[in-house]
KEKE-3310 file (N, C-alpha, C; in steps of 0.2 Angstrom, whole numbers, plus 5000, padded with zeros to 4 digits):
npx = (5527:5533:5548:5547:5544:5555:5565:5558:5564:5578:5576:5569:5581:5591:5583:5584:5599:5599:5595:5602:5612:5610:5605:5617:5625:5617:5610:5597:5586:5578:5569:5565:5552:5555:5550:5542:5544:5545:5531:5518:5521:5531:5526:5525:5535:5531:5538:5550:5559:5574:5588:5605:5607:5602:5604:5602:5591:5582:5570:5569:5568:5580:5591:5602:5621:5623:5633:5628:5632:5626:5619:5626:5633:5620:5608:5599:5580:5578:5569:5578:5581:5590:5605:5624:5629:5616:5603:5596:5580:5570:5558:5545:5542:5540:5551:5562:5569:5584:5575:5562:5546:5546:5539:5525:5519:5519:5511:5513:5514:5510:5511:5497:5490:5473:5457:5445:5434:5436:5446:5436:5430:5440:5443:5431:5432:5445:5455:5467:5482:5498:5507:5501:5503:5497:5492:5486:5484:5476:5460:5453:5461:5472:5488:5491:5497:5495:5490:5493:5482:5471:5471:5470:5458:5448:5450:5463:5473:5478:5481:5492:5506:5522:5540:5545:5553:5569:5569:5581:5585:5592:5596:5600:5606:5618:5624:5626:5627:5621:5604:5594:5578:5569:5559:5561:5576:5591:5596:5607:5620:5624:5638:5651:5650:5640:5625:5608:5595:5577:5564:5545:5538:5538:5537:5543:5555:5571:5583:5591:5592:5597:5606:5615:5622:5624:5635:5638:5643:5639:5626:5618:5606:5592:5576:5565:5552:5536)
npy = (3938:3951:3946:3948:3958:3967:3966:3975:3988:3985:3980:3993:4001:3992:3995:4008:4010:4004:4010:4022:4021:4015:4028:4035:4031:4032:4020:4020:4033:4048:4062:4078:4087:4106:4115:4120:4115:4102:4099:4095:4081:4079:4085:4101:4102:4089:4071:4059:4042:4039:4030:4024:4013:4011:4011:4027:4033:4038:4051:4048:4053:4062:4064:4077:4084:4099:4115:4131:4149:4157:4150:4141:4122:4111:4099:4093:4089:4084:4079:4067:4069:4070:4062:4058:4061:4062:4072:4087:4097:4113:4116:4128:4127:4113:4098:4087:4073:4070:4070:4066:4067:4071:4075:4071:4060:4063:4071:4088:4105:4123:4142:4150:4161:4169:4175:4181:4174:4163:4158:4157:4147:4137:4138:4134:4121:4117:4114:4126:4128:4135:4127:4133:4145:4160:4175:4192:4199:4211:4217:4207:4197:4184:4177:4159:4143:4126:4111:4098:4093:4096:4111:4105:4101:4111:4117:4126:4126:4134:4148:4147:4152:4158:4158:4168:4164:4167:4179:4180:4173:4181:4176:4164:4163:4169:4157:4148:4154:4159:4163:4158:4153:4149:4140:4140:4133:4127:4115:4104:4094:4081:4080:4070:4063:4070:4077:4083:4092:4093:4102:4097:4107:4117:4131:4137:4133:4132:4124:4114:4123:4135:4133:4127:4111:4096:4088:4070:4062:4068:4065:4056:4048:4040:4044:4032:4032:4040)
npz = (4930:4936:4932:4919:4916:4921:4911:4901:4901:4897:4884:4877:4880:4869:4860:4857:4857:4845:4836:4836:4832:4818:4811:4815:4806:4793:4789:4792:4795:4800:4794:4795:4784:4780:4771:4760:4748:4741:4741:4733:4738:4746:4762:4771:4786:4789:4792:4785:4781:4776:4768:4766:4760:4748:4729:4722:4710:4695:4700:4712:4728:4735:4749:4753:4755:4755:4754:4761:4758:4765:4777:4778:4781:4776:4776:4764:4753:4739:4721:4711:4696:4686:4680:4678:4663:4657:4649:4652:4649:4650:4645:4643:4656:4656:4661:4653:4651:4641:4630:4635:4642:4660:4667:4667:4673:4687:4699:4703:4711:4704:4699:4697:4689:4692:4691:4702:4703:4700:4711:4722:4718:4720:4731:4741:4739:4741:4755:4757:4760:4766:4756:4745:4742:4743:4736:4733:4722:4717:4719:4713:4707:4710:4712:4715:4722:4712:4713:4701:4698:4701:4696:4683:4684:4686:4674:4673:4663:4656:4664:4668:4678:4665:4664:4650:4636:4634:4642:4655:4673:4683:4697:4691:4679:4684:4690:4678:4668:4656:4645:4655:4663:4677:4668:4656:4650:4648:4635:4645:4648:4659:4668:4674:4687:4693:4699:4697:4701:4707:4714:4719:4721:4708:4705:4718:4722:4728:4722:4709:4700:4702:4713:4707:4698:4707:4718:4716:4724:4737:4741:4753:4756:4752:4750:4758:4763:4765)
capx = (5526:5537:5553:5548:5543:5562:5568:5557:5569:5585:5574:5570:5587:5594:5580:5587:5606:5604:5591:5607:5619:5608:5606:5624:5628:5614:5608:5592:5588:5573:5573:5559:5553:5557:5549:5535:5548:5543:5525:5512:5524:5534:5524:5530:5533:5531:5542:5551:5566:5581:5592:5610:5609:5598:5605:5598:5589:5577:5562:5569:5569:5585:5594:5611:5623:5624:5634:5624:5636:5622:5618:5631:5631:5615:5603:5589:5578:5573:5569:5584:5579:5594:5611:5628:5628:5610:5603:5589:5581:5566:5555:5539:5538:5541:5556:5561:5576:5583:5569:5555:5544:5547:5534:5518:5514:5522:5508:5519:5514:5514:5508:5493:5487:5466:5452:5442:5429:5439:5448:5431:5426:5444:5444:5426:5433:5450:5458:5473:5488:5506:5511:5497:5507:5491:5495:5482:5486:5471:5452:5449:5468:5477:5493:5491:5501:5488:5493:5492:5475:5466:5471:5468:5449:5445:5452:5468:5480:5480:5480:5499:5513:5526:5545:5547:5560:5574:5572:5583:5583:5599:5601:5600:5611:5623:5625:5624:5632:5616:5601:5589:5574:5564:5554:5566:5582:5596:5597:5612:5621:5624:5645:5651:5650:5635:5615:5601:5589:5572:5559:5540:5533:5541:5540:5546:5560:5579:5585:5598:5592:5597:5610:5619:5623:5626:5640:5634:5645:5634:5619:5619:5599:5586:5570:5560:5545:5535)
capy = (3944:3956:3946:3949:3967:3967:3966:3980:3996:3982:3979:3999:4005:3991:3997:4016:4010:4002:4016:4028:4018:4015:4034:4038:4026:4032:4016:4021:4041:4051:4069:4082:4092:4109:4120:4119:4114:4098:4099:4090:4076:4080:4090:4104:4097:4082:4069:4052:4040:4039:4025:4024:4008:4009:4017:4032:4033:4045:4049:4046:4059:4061:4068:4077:4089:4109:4121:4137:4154:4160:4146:4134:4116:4111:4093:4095:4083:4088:4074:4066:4073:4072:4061:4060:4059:4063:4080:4091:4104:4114:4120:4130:4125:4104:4095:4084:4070:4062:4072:4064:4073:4069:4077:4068:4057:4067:4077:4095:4113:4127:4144:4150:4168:4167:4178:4180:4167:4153:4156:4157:4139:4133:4139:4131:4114:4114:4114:4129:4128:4136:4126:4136:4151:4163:4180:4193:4206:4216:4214:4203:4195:4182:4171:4152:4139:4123:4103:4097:4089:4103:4115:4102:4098:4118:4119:4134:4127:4141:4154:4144:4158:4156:4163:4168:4159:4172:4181:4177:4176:4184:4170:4157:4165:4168:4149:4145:4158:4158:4167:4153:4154:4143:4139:4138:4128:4122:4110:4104:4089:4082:4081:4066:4064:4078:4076:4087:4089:4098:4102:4098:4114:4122:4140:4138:4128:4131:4119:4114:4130:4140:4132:4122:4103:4094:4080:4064:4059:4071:4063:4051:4044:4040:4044:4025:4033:4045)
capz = (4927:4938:4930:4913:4917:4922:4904:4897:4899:4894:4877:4877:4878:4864:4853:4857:4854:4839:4831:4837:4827:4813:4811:4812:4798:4789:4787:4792:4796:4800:4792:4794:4779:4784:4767:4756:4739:4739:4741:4737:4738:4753:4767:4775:4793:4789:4796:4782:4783:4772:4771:4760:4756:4742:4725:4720:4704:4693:4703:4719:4734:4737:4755:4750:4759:4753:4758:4759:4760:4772:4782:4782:4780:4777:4772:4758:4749:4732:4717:4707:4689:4679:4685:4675:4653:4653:4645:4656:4645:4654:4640:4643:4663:4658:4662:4649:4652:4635:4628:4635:4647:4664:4671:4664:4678:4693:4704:4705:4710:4699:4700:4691:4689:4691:4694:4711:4702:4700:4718:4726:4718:4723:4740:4744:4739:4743:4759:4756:4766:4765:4749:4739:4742:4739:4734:4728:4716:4716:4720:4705:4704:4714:4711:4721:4718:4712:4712:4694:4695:4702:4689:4676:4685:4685:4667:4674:4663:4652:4668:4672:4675:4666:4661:4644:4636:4632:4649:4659:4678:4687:4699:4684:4674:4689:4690:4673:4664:4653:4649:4656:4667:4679:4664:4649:4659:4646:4637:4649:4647:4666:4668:4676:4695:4695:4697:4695:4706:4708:4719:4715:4722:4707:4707:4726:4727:4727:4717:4706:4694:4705:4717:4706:4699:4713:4718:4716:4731:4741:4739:4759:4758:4748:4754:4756:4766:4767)
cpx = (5531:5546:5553:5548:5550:5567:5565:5561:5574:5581:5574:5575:5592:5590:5584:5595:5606:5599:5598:5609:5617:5606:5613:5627:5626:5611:5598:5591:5581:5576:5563:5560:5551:5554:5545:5538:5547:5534:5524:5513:5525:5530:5528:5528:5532:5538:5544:5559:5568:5584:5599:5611:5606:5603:5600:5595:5583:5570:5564:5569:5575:5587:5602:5613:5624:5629:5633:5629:5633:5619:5620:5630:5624:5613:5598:5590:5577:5574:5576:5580:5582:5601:5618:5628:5620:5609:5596:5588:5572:5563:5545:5537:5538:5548:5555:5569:5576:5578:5565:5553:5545:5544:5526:5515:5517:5514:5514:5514:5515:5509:5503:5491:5477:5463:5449:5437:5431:5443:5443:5428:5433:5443:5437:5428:5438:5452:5466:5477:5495:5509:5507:5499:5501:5493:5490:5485:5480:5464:5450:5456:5472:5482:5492:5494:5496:5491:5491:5485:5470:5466:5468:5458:5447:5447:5456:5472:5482:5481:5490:5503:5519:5533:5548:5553:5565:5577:5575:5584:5588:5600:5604:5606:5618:5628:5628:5629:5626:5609:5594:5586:5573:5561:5555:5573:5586:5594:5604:5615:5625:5631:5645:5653:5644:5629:5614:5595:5583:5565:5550:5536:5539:5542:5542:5548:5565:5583:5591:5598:5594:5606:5616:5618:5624:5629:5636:5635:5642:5630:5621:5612:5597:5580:5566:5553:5542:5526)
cpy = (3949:3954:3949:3958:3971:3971:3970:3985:3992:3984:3988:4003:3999:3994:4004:4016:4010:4006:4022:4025:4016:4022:4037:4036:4027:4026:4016:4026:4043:4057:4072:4087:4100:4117:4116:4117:4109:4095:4097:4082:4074:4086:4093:4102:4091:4075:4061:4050:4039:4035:4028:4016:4005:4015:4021:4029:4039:4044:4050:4053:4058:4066:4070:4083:4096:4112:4129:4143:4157:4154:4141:4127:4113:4102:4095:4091:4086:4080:4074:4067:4073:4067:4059:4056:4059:4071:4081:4097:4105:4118:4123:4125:4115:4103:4089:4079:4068:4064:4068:4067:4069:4072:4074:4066:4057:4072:4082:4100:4116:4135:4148:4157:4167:4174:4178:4174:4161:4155:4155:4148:4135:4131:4135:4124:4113:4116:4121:4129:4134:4136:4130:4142:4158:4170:4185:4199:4213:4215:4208:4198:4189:4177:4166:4147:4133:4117:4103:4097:4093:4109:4113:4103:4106:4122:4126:4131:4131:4149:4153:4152:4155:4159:4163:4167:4166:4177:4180:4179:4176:4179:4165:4158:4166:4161:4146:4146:4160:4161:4162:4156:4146:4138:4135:4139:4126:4121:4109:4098:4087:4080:4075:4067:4070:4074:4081:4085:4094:4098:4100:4102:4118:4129:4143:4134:4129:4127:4118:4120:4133:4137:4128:4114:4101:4088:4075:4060:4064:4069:4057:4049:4044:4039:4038:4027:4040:4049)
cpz = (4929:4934:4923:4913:4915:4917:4898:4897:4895:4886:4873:4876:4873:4858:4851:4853:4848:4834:4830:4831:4819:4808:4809:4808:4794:4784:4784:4797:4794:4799:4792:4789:4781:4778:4764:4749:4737:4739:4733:4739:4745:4758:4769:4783:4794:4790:4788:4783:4776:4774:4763:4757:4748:4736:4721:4711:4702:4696:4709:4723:4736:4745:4752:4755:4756:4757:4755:4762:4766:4779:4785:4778:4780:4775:4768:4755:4744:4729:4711:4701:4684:4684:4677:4667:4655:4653:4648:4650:4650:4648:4643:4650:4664:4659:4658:4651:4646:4631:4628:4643:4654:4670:4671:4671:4684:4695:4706:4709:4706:4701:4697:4693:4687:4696:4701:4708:4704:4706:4722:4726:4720:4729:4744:4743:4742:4748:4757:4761:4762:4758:4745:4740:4739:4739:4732:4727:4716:4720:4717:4705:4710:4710:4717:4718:4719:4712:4705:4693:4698:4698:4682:4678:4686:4677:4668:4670:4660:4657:4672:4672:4673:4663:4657:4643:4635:4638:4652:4667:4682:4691:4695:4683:4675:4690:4684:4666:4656:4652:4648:4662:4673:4675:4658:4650:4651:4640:4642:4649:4655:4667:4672:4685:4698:4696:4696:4698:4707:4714:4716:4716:4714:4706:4714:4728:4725:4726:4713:4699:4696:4712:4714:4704:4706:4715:4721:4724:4738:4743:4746:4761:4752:4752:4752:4760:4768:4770)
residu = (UNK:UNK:UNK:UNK:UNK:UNK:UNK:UNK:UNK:UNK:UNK:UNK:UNK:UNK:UNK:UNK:UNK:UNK:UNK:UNK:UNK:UNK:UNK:UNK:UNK:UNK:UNK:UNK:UNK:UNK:UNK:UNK:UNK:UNK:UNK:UNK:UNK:UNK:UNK:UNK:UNK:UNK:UNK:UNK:UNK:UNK:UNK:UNK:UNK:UNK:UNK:UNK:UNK:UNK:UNK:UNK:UNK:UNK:UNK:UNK:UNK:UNK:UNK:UNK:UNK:UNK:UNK:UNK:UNK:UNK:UNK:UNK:UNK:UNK:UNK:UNK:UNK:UNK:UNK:UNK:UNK:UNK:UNK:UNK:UNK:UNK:UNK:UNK:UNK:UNK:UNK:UNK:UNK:UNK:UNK:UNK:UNK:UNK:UNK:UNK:UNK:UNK:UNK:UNK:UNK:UNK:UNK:UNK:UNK:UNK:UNK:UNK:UNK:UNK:UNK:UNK:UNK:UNK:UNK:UNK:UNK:UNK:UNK:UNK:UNK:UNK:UNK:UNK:UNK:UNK:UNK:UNK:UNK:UNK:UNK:UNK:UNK:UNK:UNK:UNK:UNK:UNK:UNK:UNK:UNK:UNK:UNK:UNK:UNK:UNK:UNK:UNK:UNK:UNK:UNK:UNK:UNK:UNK:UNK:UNK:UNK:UNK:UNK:UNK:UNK:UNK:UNK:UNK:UNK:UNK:UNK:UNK:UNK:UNK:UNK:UNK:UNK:UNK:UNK:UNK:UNK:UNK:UNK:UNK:UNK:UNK:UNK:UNK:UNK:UNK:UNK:UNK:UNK:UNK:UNK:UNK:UNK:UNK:UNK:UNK:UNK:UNK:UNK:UNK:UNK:UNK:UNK:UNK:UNK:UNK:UNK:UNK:UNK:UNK:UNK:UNK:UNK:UNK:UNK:UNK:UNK:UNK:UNK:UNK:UNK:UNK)
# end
């Protein structure tokens, strides 16, 4: 018994070496989700691995590198949504690839403007956290951000906010050069070497609306678990 015992730390520190070196290859890589933009997909805090061995594709979660003027070099997951010679257009809040909706059968966030009625029958059934971003405007008035099938199962979808097309929204536009919103994006056709990528808390995620295409050779995991 005491020999084999022996051989428990040896076994212990090969698993460590070789998690190290699978990490720093990117072979296989733990990342914590560290914002609510992927919500109700990816939890905020929530802990999934990434590998590079797999090629990305539409739909995936991708891990890529940034660099933010204010913060530096960064990692962030958003969903791959568009990658090079396809066309994004964002019409009235859907994402459309190739003109087909691409939002159908995706669970997102969105954020819906509702009464104190319909918050009070929410709030009794659903657990709210952080991703529902709850906001109240008035006595009578809140903004919460609601998953698909919870708005549909209270019949909000007509309460959805959303940014009329023609307004344009200053960061967008900055990027873009365009007078696009969140809401109504493009069309865009995706240049070679670029994706397109978004978050599915939409009205709270920093994305490629807002920060840019982004280099395909950036992109170092796909998220396999989560």
């Amino acid at each position: 018994m005491n020999k084999k015992l022996k051989y428990v730390p040896i076994g212990i520190s090969i698993i460590i070496v070789l998690y190290f070196l699978l990490s720093l290859t990117g072979i296989f890589k733990t990342y914590k989700s560290p914002t609510t933009s992927n919500e109700p997909n990816l939890k905020l805090n929530s802990w999934f691995f990434a590998t590079n061995l797999i090629e990305p594709k539409i739909g995936d979660f991708v891990c890529y590198e940034n660099e933010n003027p204010h913060f530096g070099k960064q990692t962030r997951v958003h969903r791959l949504c568009g990658m090079e010679n396809d066309v994004i257009e964002i019409k009235n809040g859907v994402v459309f690839l190739n003109e087909k909706n691409l939002d159908e059968n995706t669970e997102l966030i969105h954020n819906y403007k509702i009464a104190q009625e319909d918050f009070n029958k929410i709030n009794t059934s659903v657990k709210l956290t952080e991703k529902n971003g709850v906001h109240q405007l008035d006595h009578n008035t809140f903004i919460i951000g609601l998953e698909t099938s919870i708005a549909k199962k209270y019949n909000l979808n007509s309460k959805r906010l959303l940014d009329e097309k023609g307004k344009p929204d200053q960061y967008i536009s900055a990027v873009y050069k365009n007078n696009w919103n969140k809401d109504n994006f493009g069309p865009i056709k995706i240049p070679n070497g670029k994706v397109f990528v978004l978050g599915d808390n939409r009205d709270n995620s920093e994305d490629s609306r807002y920060i840019g295409l982004i280099n395909q050779s950036d992109i170092i995991g796909v998220v396999i678990s989560k």
